[in-house]
C-alpha positions as CSV (number, residue, x, y, z in Angstrom):
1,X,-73.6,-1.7,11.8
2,X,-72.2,0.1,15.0
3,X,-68.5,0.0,13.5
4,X,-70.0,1.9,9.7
5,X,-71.8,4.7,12.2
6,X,-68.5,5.0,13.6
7,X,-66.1,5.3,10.8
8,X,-69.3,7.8,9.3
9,X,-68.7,10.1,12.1
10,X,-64.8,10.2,12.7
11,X,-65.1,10.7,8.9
12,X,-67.2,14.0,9.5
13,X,-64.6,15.1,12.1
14,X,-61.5,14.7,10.2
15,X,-63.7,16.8,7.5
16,X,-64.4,19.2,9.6
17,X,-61.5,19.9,11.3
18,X,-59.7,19.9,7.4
19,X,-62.0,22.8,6.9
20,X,-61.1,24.7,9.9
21,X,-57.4,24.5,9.2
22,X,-58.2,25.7,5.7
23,X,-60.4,28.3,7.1
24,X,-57.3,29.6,9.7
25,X,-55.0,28.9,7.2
26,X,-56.6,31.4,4.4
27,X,-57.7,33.7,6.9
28,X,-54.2,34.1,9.0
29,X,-52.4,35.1,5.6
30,X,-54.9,37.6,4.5
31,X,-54.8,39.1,7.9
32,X,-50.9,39.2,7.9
33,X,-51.1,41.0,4.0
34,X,-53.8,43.1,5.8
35,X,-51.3,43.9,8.8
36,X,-48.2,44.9,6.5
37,X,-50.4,47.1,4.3
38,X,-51.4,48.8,7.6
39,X,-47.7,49.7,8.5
40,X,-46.4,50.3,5.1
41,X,-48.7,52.3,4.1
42,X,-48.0,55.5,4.0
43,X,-50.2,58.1,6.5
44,X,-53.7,59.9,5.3
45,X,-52.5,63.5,3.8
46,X,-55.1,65.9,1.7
47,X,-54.8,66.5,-1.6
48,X,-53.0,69.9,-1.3
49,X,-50.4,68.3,1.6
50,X,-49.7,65.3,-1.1
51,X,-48.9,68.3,-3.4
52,X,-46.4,70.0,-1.4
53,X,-44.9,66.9,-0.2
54,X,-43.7,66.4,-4.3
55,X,-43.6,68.4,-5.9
56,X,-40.7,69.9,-4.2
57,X,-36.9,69.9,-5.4
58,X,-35.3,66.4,-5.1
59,X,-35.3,65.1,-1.9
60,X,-32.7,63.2,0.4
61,X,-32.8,61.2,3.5
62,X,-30.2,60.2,5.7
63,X,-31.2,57.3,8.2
64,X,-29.2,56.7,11.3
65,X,-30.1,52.9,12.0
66,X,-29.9,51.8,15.6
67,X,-32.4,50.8,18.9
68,X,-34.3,53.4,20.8
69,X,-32.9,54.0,24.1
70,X,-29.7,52.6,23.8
71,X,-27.6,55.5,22.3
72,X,-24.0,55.5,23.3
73,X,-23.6,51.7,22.2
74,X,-21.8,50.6,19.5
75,X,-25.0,49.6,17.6
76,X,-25.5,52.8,17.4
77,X,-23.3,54.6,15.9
78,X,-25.1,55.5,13.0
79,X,-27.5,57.8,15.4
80,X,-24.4,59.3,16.7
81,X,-23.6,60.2,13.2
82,X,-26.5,61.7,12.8
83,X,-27.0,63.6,15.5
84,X,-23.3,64.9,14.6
85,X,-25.0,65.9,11.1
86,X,-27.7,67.7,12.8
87,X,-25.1,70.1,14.5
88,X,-23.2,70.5,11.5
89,X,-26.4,72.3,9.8
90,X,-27.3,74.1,12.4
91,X,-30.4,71.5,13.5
92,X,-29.5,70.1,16.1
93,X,-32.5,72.1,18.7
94,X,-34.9,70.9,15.4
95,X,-35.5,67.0,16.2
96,X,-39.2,66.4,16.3
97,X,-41.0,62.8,17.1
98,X,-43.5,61.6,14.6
99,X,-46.0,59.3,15.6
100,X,-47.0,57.6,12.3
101,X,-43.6,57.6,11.4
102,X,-42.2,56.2,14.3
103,X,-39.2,58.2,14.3
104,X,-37.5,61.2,15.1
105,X,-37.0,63.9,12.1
106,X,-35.4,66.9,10.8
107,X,-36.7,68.9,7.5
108,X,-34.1,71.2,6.6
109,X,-32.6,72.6,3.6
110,X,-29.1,72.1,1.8
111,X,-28.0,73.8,-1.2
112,X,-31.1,74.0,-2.7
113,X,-32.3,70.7,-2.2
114,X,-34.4,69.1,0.7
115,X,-33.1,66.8,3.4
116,X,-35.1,64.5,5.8
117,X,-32.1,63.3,8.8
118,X,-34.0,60.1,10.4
119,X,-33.6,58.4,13.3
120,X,-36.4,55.3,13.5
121,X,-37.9,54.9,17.1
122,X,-38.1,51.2,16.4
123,X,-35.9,48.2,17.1
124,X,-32.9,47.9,14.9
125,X,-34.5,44.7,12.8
126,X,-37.6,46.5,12.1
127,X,-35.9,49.9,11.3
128,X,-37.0,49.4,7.8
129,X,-41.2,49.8,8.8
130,X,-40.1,53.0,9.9
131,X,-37.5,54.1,6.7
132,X,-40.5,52.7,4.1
133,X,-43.1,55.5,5.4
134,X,-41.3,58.1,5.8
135,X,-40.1,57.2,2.0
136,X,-43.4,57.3,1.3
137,X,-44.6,60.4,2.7
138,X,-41.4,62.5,1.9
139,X,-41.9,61.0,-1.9
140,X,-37.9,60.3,-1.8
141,X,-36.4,57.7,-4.3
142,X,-34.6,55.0,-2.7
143,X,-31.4,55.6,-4.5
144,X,-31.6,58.6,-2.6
145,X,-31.8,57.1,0.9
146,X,-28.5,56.9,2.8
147,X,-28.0,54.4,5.6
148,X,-25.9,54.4,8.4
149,X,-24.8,52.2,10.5
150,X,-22.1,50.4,12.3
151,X,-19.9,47.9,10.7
152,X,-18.5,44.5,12.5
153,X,-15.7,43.9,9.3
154,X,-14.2,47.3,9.8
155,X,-11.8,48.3,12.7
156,X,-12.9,51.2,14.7
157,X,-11.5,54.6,12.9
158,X,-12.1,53.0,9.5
159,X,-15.6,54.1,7.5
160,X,-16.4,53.1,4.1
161,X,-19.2,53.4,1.4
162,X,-20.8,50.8,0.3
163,X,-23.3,51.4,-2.8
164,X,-26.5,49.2,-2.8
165,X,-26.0,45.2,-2.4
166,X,-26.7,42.6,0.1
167,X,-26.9,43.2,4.0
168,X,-24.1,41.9,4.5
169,X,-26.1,40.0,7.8
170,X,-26.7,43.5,9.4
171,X,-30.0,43.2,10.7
172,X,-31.1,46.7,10.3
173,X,-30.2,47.1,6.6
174,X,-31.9,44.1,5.6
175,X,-35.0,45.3,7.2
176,X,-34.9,48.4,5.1
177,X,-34.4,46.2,1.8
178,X,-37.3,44.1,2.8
179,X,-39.3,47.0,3.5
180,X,-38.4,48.8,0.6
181,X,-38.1,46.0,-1.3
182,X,-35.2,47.1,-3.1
183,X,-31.0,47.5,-2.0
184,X,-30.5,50.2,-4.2
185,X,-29.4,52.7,-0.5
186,X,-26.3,53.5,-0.4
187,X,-24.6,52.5,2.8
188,X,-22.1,54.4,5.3
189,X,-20.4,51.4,6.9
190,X,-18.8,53.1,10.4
191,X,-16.5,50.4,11.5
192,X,-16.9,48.9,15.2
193,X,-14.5,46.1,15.5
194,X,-15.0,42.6,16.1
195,X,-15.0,41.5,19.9
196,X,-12.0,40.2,21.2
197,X,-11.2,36.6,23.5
198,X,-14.5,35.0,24.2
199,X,-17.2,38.3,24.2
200,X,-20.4,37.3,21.8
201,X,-21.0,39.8,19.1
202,X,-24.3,40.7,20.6
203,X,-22.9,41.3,23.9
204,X,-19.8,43.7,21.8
205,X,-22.1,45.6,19.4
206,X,-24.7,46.4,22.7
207,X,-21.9,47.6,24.6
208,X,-20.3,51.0,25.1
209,X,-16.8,52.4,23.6
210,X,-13.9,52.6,26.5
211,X,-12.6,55.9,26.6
212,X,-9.7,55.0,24.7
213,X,-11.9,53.9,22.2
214,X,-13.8,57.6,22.4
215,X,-11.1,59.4,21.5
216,X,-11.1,57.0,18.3
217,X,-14.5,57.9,18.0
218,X,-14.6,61.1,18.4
219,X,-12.3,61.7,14.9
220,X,-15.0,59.1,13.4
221,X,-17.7,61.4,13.6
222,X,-16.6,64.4,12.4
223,X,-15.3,62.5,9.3
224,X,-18.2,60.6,8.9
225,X,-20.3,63.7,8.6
226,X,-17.5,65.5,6.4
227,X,-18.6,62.5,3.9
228,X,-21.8,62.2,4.3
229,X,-22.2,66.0,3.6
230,X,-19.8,65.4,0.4
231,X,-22.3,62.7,-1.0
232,X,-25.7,65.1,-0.5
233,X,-23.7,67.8,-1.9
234,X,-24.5,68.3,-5.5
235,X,-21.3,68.8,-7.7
236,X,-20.2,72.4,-6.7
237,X,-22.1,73.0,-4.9
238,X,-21.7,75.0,-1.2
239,X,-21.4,72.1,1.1
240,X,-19.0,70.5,-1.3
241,X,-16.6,73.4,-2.1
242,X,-16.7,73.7,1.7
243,X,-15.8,70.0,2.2
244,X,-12.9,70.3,-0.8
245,X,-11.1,73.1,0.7
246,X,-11.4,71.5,4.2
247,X,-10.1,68.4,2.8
248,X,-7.0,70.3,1.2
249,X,-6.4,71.9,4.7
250,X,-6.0,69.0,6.6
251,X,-4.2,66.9,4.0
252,X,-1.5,69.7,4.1
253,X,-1.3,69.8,8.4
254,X,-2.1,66.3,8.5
255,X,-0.5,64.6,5.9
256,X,-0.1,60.9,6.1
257,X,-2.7,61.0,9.1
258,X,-5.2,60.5,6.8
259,X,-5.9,58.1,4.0
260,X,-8.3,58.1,1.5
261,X,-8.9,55.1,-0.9
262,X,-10.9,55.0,-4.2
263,X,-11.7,51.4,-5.3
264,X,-11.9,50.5,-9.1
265,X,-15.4,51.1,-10.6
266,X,-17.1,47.9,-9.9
267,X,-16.0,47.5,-6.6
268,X,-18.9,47.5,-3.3
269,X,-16.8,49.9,-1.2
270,X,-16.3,53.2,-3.2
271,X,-14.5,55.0,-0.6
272,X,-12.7,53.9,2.9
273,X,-11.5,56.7,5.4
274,X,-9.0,55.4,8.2
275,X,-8.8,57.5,11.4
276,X,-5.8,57.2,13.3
277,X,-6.4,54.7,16.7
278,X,-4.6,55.7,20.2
């Protein structure tokens, strides 16, 4: 009799604690649905703020992937980019934070059309929390969204486009087709280098350029944002009859310094720019 009242009540426990884990079980994955609707979703705007947020020209946004605090690094060199962009138009004193974005910004106009240069405030593997609201609230398509970012598989002085596709295991472009949920962005792969002897990869892509290697860098920048500006450029427009006759110019004092390559249709990479190394 003793041994049935105890099987009766380890019975009841093993019930009871089934239901618990049940119970935490349910209740952790609505709160994580719960949590990512939270910072997805896009911020409270009125009715006549919705309207002018869309029904604007087409929009574009450039995103310059990287870690707060940490600019100067290899990691990121896609902020570096950006920043170059910004002085390019003319912007550079316009940066702004934004709280609910969790970024730095800049609105500003180009050849008609409206660009949003972004710079996430977030760590590099959650960049894309930060790229999916401001998609949101800037009502941009995401075949409109350019990413930059440094790239282990090119040499330093080599940048290349890549359009849409996997991650290729960079962190902070796999976040943005997470959050996105979508790899539709085109991709401005700014080559880095793999580290040399024994260094780790984390170690090399955290660490800073030698000033040999600035020098390198330096020509990287200005070409990045020479094609960056040719790919927001609408055919004929300002920015790209600019670009064209700049490109003629230096082909004709710099031949052979230069080299452009065009891939067959079909191809990831659609353009690779090399930069001479010293």
């Amino acid at each position: 009799m003793t041994g049935l009242l105890i099987v009766r009540r380890v019975c009841r426990r093993l019930s009871q604690l089934l239901k618990d884990m049940v119970f935490f079980v349910v209740n952790f994955n609505t709160m994580r649905r719960v949590l990512r609707r939270v910072l997805l979703s896009p911020p409270f705007t009125t009715a006549m703020e919705t309207e002018a947020l869309h029904t604007d020209t087409r929009r574009k946004m450039v995103v310059g992937l990287g870690n707060p605090g940490m600019d100067g690094t290899r990691h990121n060199v896609g902020r570096a980019v950006l920043d170059c962009l910004a002085v390019r138009l003319g912007a550079s004193g316009r940066w702004r934070g934004d709280r609910q974005l969790s970024s730095e910004l800049i609105v500003c106009d180009l050849d008609g059309g409206r660009v949003i240069l972004l710079k996430p405030k977030l760590l590099m593997n959650v960049n894309g929390a930060a790229v999916a609201k401001a998609v949101q609230k800037f009502g941009v398509r995401p075949e409109d969204v350019l990413l930059v970012h440094d790239e282990l598989d090119k040499p330093l002085g080599k940048i290349a486009v890549k359009l849409g596709g996997s991650a290729r295991g960079h962190n902070g472009v796999r976040s943005c087709v997470d959050c996105l949920n979508t790899d539709v962005m085109r991709r401005v792969r700014v080559g880095i280098g793999r580290p040399s002897g024994h260094t780790s990869v984390d170690r090399h892509v955290l660490g800073r350029f030698s000033p040999d290697q600035r020098k390198v860098l330096d020509s990287v920048l200005v070409q990045s944002v020479d094609l960056l500006l040719s790919l927001l450029s609408p055919p004929g427009g300002a920015a790209d009859a600019h670009q064209q006759a700049k490109q003629k110019k230096q082909t004709k004092q710099t031949k052979g310094q230069t080299e452009e390559k065009l891939q067959p249709e079909g191809q990831e990479d659609r353009a690779e720019t090399a930069t001479p190394q010293t």
